[in-house]
Structure formats: C-alpha cells, structure tokens
PyMOL commands that place a pseudoatom at each C-alpha (Angstrom):
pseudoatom trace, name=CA, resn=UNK, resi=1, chain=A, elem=C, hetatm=0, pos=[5.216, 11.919, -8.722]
pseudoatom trace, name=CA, resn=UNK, resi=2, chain=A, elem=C, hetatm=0, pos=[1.791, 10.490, -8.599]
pseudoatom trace, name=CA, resn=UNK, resi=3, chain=A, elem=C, hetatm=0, pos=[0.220, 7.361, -7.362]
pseudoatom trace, name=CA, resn=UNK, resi=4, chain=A, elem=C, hetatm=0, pos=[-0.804, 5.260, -9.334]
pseudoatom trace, name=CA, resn=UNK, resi=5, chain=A, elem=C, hetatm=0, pos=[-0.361, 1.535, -8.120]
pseudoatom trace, name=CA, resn=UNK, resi=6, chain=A, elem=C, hetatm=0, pos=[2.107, 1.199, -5.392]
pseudoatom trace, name=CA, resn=UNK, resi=7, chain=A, elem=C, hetatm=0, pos=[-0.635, 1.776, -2.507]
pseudoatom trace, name=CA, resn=UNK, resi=8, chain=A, elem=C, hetatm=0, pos=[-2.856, -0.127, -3.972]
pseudoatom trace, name=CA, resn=UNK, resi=9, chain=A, elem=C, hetatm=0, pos=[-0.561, -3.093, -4.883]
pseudoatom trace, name=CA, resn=UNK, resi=10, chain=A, elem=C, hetatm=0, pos=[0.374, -2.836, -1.109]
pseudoatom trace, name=CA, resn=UNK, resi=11, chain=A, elem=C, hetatm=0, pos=[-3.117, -3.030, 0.041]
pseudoatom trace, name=CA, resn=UNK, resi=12, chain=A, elem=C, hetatm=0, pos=[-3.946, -5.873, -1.976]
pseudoatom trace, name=CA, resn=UNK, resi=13, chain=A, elem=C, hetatm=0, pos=[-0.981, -7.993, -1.053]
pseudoatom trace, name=CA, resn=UNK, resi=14, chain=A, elem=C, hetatm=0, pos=[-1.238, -7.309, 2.864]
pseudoatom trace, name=CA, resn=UNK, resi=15, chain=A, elem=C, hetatm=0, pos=[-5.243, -8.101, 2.579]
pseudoatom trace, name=CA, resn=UNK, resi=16, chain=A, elem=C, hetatm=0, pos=[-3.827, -11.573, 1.201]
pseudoatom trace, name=CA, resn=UNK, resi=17, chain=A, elem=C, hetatm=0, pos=[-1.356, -11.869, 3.076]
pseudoatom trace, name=CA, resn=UNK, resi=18, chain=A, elem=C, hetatm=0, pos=[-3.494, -11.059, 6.340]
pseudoatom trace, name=CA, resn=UNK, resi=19, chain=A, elem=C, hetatm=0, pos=[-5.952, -13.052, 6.082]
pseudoatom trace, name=CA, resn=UNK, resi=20, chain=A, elem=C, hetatm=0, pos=[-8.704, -10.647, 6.997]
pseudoatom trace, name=CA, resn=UNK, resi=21, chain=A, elem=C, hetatm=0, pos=[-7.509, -10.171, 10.263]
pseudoatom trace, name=CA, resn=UNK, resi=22, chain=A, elem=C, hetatm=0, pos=[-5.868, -6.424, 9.608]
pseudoatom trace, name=CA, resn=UNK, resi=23, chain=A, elem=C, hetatm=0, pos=[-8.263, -3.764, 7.900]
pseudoatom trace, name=CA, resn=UNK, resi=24, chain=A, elem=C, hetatm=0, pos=[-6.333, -2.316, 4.977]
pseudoatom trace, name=CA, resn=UNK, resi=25, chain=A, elem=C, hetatm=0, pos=[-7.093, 1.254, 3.683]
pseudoatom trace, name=CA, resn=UNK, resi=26, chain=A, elem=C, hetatm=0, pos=[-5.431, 2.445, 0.608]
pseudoatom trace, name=CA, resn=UNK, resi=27, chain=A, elem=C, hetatm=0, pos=[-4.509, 6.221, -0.202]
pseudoatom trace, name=CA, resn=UNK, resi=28, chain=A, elem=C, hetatm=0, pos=[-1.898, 8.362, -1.738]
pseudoatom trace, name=CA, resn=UNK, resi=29, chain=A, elem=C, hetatm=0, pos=[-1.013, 11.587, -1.301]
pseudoatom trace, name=CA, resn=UNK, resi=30, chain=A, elem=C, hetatm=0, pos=[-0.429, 12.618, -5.347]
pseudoatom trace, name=CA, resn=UNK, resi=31, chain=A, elem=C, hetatm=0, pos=[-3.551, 10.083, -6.607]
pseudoatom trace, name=CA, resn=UNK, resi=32, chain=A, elem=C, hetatm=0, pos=[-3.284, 9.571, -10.638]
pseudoatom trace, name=CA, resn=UNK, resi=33, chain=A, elem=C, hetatm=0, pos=[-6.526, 9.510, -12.520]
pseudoatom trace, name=CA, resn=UNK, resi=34, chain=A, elem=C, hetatm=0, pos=[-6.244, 5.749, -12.703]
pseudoatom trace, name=CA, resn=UNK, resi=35, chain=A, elem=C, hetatm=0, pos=[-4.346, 2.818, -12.245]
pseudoatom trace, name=CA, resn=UNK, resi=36, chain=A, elem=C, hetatm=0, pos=[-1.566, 2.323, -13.967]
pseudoatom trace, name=CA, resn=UNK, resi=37, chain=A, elem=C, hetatm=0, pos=[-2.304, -0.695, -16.700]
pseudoatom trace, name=CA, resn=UNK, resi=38, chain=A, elem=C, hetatm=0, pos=[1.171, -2.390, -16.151]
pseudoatom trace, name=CA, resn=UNK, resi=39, chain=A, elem=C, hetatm=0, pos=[0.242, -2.650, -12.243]
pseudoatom trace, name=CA, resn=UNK, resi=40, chain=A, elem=C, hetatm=0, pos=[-3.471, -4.007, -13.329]
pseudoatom trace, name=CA, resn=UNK, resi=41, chain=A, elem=C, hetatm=0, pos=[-1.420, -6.446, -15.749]
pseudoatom trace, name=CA, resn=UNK, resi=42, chain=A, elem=C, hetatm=0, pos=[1.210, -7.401, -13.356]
pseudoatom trace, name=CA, resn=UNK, resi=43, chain=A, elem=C, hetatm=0, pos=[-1.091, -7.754, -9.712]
pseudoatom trace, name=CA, resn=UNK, resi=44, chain=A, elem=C, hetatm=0, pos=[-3.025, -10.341, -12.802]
pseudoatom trace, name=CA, resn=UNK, resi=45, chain=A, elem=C, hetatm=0, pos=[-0.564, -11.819, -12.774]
pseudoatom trace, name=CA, resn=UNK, resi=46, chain=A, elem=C, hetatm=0, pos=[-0.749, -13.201, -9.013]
pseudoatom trace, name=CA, resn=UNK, resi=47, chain=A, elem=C, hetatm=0, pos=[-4.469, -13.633, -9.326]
pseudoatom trace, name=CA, resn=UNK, resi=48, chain=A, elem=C, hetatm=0, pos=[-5.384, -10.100, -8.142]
pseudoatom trace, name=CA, resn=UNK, resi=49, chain=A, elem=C, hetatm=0, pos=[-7.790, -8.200, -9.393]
pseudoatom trace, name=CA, resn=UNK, resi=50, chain=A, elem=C, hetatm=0, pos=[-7.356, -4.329, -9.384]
pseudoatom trace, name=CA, resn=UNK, resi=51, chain=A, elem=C, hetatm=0, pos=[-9.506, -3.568, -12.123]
pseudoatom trace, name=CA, resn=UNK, resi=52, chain=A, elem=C, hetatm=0, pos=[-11.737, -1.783, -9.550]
pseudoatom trace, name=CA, resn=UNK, resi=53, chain=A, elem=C, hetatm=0, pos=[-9.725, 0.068, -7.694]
pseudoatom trace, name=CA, resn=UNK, resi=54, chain=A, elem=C, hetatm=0, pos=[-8.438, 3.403, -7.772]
pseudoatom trace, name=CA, resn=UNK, resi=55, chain=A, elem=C, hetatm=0, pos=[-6.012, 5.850, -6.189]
pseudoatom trace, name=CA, resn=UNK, resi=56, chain=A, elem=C, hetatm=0, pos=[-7.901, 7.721, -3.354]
pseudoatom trace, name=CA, resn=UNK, resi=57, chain=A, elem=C, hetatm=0, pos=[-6.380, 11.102, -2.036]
pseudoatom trace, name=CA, resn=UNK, resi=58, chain=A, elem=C, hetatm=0, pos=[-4.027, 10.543, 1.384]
pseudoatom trace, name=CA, resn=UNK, resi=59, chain=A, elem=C, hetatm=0, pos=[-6.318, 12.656, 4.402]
pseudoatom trace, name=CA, resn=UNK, resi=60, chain=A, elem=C, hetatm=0, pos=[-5.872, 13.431, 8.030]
pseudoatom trace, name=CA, resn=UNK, resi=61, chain=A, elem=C, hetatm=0, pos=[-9.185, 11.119, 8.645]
pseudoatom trace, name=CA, resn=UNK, resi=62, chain=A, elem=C, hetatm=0, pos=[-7.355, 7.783, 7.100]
pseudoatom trace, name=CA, resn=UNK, resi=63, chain=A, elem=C, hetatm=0, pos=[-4.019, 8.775, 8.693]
pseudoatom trace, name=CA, resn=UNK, resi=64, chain=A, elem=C, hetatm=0, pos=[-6.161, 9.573, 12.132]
pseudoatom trace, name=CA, resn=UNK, resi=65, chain=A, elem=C, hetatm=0, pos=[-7.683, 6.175, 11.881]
pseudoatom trace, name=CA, resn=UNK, resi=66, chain=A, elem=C, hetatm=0, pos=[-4.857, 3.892, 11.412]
pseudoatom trace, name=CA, resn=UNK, resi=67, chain=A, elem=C, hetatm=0, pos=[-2.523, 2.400, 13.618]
pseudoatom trace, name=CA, resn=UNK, resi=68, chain=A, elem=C, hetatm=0, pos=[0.316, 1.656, 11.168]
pseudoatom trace, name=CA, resn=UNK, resi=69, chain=A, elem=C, hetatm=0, pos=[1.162, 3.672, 8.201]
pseudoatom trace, name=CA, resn=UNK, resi=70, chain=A, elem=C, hetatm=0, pos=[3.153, 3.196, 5.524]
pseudoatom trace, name=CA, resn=UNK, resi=71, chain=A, elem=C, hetatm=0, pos=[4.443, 5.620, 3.660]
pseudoatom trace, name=CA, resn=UNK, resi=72, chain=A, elem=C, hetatm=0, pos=[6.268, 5.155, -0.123]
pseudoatom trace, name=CA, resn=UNK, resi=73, chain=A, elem=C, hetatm=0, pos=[8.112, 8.651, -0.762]
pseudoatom trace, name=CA, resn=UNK, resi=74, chain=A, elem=C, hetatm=0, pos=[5.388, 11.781, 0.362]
pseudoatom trace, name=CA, resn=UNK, resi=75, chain=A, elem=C, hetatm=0, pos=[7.807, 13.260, 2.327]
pseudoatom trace, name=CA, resn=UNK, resi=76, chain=A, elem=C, hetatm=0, pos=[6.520, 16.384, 3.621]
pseudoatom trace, name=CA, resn=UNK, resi=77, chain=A, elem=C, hetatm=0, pos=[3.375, 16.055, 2.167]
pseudoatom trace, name=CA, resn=UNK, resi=78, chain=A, elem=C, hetatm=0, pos=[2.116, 13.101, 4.560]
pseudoatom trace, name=CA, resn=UNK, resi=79, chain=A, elem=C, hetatm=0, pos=[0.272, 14.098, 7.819]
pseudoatom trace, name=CA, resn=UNK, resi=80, chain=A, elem=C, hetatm=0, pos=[1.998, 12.888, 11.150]
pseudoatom trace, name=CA, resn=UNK, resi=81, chain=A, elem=C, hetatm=0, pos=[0.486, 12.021, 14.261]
pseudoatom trace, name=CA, resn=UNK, resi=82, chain=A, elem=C, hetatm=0, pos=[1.954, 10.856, 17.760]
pseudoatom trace, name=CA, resn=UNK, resi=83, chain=A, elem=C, hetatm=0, pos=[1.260, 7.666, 18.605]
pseudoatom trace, name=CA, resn=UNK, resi=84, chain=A, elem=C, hetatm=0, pos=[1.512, 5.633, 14.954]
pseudoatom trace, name=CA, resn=UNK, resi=85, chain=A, elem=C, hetatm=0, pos=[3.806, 3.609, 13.640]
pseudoatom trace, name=CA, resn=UNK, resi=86, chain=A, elem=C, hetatm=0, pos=[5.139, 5.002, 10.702]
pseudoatom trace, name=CA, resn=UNK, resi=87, chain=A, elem=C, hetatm=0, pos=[7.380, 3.398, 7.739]
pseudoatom trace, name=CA, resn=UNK, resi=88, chain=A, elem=C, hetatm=0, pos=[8.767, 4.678, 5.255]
pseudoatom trace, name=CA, resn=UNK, resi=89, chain=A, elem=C, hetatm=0, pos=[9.169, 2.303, 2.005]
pseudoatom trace, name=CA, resn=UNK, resi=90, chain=A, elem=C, hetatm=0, pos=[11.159, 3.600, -0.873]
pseudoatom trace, name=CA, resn=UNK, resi=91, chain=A, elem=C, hetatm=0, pos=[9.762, 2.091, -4.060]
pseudoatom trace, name=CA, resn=UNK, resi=92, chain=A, elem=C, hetatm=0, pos=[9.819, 3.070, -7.448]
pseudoatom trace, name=CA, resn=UNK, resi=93, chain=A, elem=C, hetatm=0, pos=[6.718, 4.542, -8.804]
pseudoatom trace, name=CA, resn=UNK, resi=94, chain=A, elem=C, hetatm=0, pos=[5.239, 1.946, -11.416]
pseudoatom trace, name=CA, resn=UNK, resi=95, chain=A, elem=C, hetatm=0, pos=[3.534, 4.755, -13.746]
pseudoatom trace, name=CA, resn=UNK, resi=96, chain=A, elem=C, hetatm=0, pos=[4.830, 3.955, -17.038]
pseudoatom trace, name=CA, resn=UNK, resi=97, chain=A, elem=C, hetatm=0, pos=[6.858, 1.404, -16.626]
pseudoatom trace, name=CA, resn=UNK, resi=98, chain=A, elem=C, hetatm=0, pos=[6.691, -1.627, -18.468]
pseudoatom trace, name=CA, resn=UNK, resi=99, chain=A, elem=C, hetatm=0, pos=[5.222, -4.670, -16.852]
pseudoatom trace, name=CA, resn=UNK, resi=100, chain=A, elem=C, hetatm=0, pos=[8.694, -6.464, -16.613]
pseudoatom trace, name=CA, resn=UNK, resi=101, chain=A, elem=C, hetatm=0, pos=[9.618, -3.477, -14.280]
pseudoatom trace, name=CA, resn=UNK, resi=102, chain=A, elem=C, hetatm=0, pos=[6.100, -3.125, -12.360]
pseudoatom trace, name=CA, resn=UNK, resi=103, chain=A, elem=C, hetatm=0, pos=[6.804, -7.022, -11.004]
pseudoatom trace, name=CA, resn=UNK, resi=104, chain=A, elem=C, hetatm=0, pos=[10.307, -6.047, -9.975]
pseudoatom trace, name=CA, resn=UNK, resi=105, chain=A, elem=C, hetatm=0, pos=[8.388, -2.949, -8.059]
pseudoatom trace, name=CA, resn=UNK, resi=106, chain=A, elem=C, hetatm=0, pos=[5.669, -5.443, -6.918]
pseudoatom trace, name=CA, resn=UNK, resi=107, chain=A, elem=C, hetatm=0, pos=[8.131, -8.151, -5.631]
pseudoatom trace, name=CA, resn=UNK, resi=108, chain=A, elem=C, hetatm=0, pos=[9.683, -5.838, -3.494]
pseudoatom trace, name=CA, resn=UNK, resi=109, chain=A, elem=C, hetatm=0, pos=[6.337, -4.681, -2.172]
pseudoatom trace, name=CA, resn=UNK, resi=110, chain=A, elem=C, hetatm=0, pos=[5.434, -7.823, -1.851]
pseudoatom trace, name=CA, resn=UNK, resi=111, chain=A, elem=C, hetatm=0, pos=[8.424, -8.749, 0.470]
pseudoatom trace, name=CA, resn=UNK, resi=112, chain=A, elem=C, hetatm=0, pos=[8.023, -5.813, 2.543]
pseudoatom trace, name=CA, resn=UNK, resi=113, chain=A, elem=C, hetatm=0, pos=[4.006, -6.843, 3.332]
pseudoatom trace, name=CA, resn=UNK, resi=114, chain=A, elem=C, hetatm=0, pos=[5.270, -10.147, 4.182]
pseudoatom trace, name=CA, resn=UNK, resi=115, chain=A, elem=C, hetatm=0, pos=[7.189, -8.599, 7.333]
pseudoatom trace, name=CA, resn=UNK, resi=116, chain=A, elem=C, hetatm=0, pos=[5.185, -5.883, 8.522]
pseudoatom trace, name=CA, resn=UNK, resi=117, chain=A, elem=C, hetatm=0, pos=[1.962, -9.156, 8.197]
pseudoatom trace, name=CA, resn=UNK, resi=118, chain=A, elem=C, hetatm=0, pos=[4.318, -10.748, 10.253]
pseudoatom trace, name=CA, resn=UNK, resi=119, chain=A, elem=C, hetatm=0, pos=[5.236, -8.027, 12.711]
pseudoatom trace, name=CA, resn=UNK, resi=120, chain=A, elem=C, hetatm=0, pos=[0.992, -6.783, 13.314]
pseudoatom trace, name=CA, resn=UNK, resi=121, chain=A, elem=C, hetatm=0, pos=[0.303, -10.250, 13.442]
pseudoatom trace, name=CA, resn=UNK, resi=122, chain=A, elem=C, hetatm=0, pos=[2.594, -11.470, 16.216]
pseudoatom trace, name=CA, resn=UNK, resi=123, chain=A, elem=C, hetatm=0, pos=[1.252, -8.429, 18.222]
pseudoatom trace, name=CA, resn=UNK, resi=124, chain=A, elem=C, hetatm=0, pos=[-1.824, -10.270, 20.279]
pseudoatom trace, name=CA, resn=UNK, resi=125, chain=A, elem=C, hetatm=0, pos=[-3.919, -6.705, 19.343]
pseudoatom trace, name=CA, resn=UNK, resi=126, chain=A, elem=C, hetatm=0, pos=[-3.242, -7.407, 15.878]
pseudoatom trace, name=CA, resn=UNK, resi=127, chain=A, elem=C, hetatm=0, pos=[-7.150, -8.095, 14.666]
pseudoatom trace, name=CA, resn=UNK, resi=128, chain=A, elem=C, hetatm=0, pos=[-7.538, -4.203, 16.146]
pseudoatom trace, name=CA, resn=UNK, resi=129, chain=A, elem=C, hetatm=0, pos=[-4.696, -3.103, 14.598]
pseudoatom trace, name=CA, resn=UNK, resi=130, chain=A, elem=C, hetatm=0, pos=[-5.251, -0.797, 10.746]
pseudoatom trace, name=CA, resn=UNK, resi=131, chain=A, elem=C, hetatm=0, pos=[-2.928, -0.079, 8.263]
pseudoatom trace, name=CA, resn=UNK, resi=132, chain=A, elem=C, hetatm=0, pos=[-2.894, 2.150, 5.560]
pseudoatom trace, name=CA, resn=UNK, resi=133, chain=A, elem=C, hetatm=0, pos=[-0.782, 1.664, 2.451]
for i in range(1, 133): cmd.bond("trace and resi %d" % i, "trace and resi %d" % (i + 1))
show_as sticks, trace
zoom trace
C-alpha cells in the first residue's frame, strides 16, 4: 500500500485546524509518485490546496523530531522511539478511489485532527509540541 494522500490530507487539516500553533510535518512510509487526483479534488473541495505537495519518505530524523506521531497502517515498517506519543489511525488508503470515497476517507481524517488539535492544544506546551502525519 502506498501513500498517496492520507498524510498529507492529515497535515493540511491539523495546520487548519491548529492555527499555526503546532508544526506539522508530513511523511509516509510507502510514498506514491504523486498525489492521488481524487485527494487533490476532494481537499478542493474544503478550500485546500494540495496541488504542491507530495508524499515524502517516513525517516528516523522526522520520527526523532516529533513529539506526536501518527501513524495510518505502517505497521512494522514505522520507526519507534521512547518517549512519543504514538497513534495509530486506521484509514483507508484514497489511491484510486473515486472522489465520493476520498471525502468519506477525508471526513474521518478530518474528525480525528479535530481531537488530537484539541488534545496538543489543551496541553500548556502545546506551541512546542510537533506532529507528524
């Protein structure tokens, strides 16, 4: 399974949702070539841009770097380190999915931002705090 949009959906919405006030990486530990078009067309749809980005490869660095990550089905394939807050979010994986699906995909994502926002932002460390979708 490659990424190609969930990450990066993720990022975009807690950036939003933030404020500015949590630093947002975005990486995947499969990265597709590009994103998918349906996630382009559906994070449009909200009035966010993703034309630009791309899926970056997951590496120890970003994982080293971040306070909170969130994972969306790498399993084994995700570094761990003491000391972060992990979650795990199981998602569907938007490649090739029509757009009617991708919002379903980026609804739930969407919801789940919502919380953890919430949850770094009620911490009073929260404009130190990093997360990596």
């Amino acid at each position: 399974m490659q990424n190609a949009g969930r990450s990066q959906m993720a990022a975009a919405l807690l950036t939003v949702e933030a404020k500015g006030r949590i630093r947002v990486r975005s990486a995947g530990s499969l990265p597709a070539a590009a994103l998918d078009p349906a996630v382009v067309a559906a994070m449009s749809e909200m009035g966010l841009d993703l034309t630009k980005d791309y899926p970056k490869p997951l590496t120890d660095d970003v994982v080293r770097a971040s306070d909170v990550v969130i994972t969306m089905g790498c399993g084994d394939s995700c570094p761990i380190y003491p000391g972060k807050r992990y979650e795990d979010w199981e998602l569907a994986d938007p490649a090739g999915l029509p757009v009617a699906a991708v919002r379903i995909v980026r609804d739930e994502i969407h919801d789940r931002v919502k919380a953890l926002a919430a949850s770094l932002l009620s911490n009073p460390d929260a404009d130190e705090e990093e997360s990596k979708a």
